[in-house]
Predicted model as a PDB file, atoms N, CA, C, CB and O in Angstrom, pLDDT in the B-factor column:
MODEL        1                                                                  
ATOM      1  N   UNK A   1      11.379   2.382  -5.997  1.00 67.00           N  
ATOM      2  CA  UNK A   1      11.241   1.089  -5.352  1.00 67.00           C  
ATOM      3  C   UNK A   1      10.754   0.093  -6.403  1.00 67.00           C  
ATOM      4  CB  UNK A   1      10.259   1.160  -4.130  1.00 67.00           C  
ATOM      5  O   UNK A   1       9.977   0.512  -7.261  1.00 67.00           O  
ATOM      6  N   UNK A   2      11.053  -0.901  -6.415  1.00 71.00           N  
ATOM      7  CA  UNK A   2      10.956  -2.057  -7.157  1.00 71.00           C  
ATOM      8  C   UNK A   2       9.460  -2.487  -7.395  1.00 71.00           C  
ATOM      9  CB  UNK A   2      11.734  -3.114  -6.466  1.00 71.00           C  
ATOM     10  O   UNK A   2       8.829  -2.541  -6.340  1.00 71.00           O  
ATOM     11  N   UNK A   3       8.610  -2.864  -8.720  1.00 83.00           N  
ATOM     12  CA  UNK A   3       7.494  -2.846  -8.576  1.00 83.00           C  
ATOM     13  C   UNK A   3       7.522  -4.116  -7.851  1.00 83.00           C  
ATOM     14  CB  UNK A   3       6.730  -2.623  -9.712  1.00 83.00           C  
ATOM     15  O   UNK A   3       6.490  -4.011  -7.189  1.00 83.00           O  
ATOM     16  N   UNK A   4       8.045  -5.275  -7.536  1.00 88.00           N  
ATOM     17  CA  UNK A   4       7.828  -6.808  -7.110  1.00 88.00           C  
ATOM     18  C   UNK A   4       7.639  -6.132  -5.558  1.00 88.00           C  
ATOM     19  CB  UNK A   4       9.360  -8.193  -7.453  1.00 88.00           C  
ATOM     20  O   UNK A   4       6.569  -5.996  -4.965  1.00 88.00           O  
ATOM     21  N   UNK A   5       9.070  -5.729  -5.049  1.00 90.00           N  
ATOM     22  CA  UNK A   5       8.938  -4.927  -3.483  1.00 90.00           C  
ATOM     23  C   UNK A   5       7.031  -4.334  -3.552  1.00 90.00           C  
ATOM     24  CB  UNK A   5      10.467  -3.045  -3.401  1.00 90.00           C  
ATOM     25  O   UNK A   5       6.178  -4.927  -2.891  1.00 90.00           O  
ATOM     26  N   UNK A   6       6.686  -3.123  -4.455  1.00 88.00           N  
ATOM     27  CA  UNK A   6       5.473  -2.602  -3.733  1.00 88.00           C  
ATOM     28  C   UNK A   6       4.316  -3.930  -3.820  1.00 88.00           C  
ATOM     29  CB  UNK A   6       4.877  -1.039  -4.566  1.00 88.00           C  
ATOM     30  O   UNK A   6       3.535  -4.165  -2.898  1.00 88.00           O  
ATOM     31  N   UNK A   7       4.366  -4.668  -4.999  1.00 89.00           N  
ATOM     32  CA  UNK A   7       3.514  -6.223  -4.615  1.00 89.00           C  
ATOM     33  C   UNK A   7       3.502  -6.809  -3.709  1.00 89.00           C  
ATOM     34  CB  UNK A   7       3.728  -7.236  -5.165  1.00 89.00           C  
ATOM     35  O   UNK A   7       2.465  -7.392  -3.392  1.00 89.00           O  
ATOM     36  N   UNK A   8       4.599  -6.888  -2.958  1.00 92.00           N  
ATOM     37  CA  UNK A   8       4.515  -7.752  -1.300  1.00 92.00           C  
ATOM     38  C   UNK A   8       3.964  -6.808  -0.335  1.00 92.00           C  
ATOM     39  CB  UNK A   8       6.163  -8.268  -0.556  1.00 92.00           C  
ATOM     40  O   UNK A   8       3.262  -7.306   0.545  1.00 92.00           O  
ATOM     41  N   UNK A   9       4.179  -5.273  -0.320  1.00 92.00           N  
ATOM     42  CA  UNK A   9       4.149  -4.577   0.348  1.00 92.00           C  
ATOM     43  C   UNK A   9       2.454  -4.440   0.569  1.00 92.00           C  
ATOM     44  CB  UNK A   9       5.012  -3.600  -0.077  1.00 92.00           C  
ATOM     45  O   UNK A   9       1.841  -4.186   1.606  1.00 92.00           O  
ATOM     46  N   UNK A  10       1.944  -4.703  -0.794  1.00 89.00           N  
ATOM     47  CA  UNK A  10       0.854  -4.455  -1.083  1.00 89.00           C  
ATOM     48  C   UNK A  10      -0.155  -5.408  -0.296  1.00 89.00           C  
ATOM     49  CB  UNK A  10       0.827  -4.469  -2.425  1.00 89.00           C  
ATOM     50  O   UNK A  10      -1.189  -5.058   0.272  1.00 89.00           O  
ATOM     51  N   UNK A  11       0.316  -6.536  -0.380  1.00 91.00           N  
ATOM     52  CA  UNK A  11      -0.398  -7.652   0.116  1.00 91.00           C  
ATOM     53  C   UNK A  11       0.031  -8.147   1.241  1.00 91.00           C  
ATOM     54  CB  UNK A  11      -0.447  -8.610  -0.696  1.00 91.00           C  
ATOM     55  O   UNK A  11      -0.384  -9.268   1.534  1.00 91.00           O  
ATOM     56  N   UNK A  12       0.959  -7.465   2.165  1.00 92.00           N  
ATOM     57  CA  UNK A  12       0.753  -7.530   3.309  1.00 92.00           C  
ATOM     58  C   UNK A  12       0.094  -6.340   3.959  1.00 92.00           C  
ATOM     59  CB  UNK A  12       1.810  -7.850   3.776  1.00 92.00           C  
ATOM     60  O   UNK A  12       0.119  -6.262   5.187  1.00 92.00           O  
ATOM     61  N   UNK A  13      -0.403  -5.549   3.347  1.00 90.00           N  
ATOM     62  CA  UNK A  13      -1.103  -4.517   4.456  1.00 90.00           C  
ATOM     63  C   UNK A  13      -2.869  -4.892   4.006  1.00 90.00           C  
ATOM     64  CB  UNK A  13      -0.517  -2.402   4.114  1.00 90.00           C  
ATOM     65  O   UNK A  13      -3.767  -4.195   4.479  1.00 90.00           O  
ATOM     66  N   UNK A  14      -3.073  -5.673   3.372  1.00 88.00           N  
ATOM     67  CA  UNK A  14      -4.216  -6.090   2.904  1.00 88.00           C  
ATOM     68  C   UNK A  14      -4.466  -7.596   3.648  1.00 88.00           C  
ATOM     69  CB  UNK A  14      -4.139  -6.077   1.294  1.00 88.00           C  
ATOM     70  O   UNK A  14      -5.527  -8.193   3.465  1.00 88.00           O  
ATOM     71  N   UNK A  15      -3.669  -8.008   4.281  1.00 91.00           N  
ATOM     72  CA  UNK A  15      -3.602  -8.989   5.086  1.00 91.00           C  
ATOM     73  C   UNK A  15      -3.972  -9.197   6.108  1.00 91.00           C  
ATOM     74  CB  UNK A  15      -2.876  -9.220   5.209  1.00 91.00           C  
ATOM     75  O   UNK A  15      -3.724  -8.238   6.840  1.00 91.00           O  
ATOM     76  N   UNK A  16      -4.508 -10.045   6.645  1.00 93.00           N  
ATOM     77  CA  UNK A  16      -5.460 -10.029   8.141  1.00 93.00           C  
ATOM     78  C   UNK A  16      -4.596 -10.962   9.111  1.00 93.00           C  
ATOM     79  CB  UNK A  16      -7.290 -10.808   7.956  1.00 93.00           C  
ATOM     80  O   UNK A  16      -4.836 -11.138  10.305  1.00 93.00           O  
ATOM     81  N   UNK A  17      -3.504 -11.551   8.351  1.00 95.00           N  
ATOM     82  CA  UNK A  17      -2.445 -12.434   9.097  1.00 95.00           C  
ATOM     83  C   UNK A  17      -1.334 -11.324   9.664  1.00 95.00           C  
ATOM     84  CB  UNK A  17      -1.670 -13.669   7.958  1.00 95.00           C  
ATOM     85  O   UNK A  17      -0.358 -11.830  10.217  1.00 95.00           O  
ATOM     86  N   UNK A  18      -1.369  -9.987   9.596  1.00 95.00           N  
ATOM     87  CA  UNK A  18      -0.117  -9.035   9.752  1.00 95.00           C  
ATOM     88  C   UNK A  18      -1.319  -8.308  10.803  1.00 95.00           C  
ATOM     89  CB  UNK A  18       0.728  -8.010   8.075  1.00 95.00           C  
ATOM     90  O   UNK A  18      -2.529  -8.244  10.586  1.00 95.00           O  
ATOM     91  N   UNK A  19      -0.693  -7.884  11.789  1.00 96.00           N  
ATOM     92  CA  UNK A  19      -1.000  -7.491  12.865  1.00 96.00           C  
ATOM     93  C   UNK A  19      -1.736  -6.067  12.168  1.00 96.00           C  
ATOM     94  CB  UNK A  19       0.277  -7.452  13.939  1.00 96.00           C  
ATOM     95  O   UNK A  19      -1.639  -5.843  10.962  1.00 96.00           O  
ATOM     96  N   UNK A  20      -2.399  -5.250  13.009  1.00 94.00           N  
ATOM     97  CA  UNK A  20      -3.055  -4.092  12.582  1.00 94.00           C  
ATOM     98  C   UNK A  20      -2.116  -2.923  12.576  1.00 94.00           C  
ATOM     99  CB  UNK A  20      -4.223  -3.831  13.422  1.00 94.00           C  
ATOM    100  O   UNK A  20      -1.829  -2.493  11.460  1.00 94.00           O  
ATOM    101  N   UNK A  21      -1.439  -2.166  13.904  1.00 96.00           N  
ATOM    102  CA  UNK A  21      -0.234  -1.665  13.753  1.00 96.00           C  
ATOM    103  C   UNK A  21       0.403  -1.640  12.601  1.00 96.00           C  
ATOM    104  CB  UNK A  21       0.439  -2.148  14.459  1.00 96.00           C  
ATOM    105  O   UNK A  21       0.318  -0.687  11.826  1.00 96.00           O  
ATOM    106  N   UNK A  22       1.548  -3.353  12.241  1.00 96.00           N  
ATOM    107  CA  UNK A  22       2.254  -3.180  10.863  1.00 96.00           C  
ATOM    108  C   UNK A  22       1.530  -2.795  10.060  1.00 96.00           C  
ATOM    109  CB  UNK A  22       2.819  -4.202  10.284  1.00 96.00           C  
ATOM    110  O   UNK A  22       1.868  -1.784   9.444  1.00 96.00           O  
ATOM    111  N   UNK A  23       0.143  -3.495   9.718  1.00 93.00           N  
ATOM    112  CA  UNK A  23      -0.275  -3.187   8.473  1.00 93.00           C  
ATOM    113  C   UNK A  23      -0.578  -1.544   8.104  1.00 93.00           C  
ATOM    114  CB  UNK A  23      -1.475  -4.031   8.310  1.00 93.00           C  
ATOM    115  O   UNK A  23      -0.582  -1.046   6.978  1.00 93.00           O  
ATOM    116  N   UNK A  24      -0.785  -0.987   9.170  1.00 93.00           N  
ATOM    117  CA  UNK A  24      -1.218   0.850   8.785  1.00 93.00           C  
ATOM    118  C   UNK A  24       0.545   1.227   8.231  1.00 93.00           C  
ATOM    119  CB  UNK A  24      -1.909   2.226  10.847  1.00 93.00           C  
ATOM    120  O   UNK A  24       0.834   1.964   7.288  1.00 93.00           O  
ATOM    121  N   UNK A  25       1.315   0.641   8.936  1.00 96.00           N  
ATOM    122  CA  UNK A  25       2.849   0.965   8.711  1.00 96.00           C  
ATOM    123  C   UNK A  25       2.935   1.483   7.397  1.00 96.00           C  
ATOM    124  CB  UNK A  25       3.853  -0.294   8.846  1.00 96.00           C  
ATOM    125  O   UNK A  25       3.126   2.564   6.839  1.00 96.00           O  
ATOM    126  N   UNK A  26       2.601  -0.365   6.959  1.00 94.00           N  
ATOM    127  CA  UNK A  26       3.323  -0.542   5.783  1.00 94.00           C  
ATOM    128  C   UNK A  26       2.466   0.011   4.286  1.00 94.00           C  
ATOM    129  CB  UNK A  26       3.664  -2.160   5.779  1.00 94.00           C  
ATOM    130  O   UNK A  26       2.900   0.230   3.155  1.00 94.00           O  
ATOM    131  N   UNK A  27       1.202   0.103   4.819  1.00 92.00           N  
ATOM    132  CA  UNK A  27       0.269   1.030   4.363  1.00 92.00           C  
ATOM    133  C   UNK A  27       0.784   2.888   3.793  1.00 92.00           C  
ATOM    134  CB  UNK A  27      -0.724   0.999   5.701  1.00 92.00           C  
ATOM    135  O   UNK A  27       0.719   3.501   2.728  1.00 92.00           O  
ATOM    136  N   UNK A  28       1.103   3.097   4.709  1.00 93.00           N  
ATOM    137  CA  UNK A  28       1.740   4.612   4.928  1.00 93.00           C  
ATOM    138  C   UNK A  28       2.956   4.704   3.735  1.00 93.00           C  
ATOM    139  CB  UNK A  28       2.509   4.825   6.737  1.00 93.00           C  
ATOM    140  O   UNK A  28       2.973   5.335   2.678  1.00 93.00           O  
ATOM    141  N   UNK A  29       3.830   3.925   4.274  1.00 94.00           N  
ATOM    142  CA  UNK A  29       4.859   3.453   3.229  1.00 94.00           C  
ATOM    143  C   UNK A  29       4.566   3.553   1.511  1.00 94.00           C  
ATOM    144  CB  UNK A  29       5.068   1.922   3.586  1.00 94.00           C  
ATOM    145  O   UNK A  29       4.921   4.267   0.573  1.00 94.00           O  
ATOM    146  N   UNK A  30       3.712   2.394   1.739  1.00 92.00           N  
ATOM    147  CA  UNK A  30       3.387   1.875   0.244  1.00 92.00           C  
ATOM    148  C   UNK A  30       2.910   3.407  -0.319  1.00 92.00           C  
ATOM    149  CB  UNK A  30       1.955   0.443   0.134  1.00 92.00           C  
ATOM    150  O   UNK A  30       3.592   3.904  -1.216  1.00 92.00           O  
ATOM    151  N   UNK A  31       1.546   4.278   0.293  1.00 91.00           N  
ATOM    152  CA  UNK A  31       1.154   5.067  -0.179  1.00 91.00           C  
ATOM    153  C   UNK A  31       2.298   6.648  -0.481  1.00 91.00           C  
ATOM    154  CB  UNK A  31       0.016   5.043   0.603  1.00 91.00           C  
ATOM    155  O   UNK A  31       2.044   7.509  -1.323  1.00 91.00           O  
ATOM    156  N   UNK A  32       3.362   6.656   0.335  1.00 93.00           N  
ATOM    157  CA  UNK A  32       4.608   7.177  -0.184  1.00 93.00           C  
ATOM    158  C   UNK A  32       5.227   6.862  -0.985  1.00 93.00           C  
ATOM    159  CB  UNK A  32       5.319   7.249   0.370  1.00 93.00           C  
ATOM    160  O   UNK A  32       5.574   7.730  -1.786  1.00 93.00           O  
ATOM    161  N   UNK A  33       5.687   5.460  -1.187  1.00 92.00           N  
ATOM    162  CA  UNK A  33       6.253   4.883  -2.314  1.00 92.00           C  
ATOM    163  C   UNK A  33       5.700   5.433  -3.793  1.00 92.00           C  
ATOM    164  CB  UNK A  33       6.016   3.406  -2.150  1.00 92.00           C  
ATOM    165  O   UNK A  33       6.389   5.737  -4.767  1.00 92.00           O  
ATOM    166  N   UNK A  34       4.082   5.472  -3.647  1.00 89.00           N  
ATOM    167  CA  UNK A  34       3.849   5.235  -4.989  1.00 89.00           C  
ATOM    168  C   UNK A  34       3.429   6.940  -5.241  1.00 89.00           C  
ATOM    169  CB  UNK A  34       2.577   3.885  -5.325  1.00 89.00           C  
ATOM    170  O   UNK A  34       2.736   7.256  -6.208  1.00 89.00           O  
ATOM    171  N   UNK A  35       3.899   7.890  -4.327  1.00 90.00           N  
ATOM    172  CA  UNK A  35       3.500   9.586  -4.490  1.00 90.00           C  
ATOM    173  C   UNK A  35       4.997   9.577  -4.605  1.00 90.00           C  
ATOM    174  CB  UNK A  35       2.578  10.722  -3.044  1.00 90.00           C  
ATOM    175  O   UNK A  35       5.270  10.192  -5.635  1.00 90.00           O  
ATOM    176  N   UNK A  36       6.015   9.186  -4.052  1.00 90.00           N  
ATOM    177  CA  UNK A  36       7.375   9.846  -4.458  1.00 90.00           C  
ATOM    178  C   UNK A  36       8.015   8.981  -5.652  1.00 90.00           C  
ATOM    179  CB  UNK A  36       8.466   9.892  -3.111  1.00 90.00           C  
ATOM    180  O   UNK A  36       9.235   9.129  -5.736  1.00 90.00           O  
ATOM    181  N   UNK A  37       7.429   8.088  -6.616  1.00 89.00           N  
ATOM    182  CA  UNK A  37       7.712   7.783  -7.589  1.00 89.00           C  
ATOM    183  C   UNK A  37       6.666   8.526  -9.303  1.00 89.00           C  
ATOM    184  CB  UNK A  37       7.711   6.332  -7.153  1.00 89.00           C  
ATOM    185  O   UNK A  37       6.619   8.408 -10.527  1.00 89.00           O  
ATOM    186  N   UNK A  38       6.047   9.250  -8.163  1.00 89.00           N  
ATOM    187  CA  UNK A  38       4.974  10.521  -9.124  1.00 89.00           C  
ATOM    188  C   UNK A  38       4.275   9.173  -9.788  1.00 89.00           C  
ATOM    189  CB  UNK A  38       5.989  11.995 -10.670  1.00 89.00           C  
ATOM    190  O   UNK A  38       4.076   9.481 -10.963  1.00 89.00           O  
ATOM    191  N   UNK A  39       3.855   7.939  -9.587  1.00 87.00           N  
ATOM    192  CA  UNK A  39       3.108   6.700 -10.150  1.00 87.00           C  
ATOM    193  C   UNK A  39       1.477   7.503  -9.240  1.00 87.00           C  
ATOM    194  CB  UNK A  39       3.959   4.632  -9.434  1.00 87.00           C  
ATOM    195  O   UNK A  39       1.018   6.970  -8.230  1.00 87.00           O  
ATOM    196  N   UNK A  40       0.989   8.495  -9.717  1.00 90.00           N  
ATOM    197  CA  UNK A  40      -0.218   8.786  -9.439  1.00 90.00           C  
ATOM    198  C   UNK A  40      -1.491   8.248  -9.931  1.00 90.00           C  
ATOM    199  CB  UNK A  40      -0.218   9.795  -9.611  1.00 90.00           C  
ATOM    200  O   UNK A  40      -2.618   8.611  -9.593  1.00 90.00           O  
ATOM    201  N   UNK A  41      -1.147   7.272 -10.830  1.00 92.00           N  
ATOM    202  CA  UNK A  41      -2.460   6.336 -10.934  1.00 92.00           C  
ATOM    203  C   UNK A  41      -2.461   4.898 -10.096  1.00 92.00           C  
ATOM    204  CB  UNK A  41      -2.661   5.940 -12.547  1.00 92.00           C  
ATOM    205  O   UNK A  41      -3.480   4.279  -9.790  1.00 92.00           O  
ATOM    206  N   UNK A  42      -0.962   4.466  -9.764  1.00 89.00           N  
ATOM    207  CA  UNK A  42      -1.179   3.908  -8.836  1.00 89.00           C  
ATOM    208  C   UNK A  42      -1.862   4.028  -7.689  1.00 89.00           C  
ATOM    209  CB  UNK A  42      -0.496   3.752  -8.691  1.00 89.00           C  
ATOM    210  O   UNK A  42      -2.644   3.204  -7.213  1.00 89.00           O  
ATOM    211  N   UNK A  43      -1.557   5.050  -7.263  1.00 89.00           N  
ATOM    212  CA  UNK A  43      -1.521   5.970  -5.877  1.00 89.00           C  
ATOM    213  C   UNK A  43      -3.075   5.824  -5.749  1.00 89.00           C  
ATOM    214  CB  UNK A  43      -0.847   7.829  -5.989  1.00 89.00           C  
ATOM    215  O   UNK A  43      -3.866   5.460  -4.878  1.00 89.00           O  
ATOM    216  N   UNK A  44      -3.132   6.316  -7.129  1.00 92.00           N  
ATOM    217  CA  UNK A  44      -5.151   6.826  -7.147  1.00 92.00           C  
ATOM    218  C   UNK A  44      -5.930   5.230  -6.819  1.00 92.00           C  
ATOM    219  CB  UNK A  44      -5.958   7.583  -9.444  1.00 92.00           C  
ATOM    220  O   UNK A  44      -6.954   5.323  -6.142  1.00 92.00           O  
ATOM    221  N   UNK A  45      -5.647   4.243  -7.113  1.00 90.00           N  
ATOM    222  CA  UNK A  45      -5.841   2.960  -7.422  1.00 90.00           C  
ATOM    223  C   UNK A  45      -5.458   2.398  -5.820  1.00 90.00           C  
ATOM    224  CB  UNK A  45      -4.859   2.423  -8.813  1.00 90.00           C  
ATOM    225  O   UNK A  45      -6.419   1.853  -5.277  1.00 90.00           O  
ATOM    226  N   UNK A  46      -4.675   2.435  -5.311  1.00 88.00           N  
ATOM    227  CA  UNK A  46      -4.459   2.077  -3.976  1.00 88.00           C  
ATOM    228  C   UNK A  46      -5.083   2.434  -2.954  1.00 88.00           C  
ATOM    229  CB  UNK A  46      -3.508   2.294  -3.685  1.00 88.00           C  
ATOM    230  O   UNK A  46      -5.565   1.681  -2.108  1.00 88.00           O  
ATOM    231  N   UNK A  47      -5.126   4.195  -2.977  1.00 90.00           N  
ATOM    232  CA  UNK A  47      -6.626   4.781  -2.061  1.00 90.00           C  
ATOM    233  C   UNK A  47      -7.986   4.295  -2.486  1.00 90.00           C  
ATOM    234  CB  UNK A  47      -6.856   6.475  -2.199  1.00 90.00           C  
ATOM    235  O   UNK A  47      -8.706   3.952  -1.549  1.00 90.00           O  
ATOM    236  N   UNK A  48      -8.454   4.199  -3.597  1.00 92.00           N  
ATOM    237  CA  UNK A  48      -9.303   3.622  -4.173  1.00 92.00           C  
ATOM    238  C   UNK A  48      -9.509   2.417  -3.145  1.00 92.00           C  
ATOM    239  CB  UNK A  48      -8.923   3.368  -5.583  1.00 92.00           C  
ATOM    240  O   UNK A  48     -10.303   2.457  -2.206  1.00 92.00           O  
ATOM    241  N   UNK A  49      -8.647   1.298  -3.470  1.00 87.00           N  
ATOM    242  CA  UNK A  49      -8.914   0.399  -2.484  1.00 87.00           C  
ATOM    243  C   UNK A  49      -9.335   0.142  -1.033  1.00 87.00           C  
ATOM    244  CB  UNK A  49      -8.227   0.044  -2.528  1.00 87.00           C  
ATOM    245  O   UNK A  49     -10.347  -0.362  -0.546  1.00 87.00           O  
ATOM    246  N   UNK A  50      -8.186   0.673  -0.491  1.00 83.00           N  
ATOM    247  CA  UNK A  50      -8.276   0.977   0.953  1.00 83.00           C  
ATOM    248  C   UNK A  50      -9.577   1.498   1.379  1.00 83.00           C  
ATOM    249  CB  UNK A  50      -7.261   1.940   1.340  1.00 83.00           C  
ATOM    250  O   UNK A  50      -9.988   0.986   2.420  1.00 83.00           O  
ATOM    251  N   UNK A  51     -10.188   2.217   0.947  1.00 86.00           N  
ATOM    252  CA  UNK A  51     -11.283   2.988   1.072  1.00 86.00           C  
ATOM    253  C   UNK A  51     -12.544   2.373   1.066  1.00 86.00           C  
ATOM    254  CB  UNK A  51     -11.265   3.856   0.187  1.00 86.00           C  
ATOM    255  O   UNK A  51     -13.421   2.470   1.925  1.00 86.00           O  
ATOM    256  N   UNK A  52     -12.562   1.512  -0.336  1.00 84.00           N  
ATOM    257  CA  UNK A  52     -13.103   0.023   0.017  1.00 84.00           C  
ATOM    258  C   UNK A  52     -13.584  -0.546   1.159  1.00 84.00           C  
ATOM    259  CB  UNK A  52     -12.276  -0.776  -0.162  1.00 84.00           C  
ATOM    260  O   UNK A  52     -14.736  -0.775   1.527  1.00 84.00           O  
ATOM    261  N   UNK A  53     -12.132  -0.810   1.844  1.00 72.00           N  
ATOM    262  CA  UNK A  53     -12.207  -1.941   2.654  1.00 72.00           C  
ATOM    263  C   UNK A  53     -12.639  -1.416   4.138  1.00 72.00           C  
ATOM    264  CB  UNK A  53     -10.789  -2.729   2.620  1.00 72.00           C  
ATOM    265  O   UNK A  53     -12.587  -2.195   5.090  1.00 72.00           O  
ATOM    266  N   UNK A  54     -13.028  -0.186   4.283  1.00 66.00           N  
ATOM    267  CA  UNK A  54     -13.266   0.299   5.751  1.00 66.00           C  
ATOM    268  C   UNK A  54     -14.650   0.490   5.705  1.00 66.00           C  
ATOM    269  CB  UNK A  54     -12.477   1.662   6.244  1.00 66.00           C  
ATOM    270  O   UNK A  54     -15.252   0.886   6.703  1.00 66.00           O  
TER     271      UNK A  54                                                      
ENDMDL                                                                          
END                                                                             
């Protein structure tokens, strides 16, 4: 997947304007995206975040 695609993807599930539902969606997604492109420091860096924010 396109790194620009996981940037939007990124910042809409970090978004408080995207409903809660989509955002776990696109959440789920993103965190597949970046395990089936074996980008495991992304990956590591994205849970990182999320984890953060709860």
């Amino acid at each position: 997947m396109p790194s620009a695609k996981l940037m939007r993807m990124a910042r809409l599930a970090a978004s408080d304007a995207v409903e809660p539902k989509l955002r776990h969606k696109i959440a789920v997604e993103l965190a597949q995206a970046y395990f089936d492109a074996d980008d495991v420091q992304a990956l590591d860096e994205y849970l990182q975040s999320l984890m953060e924010n709860i």
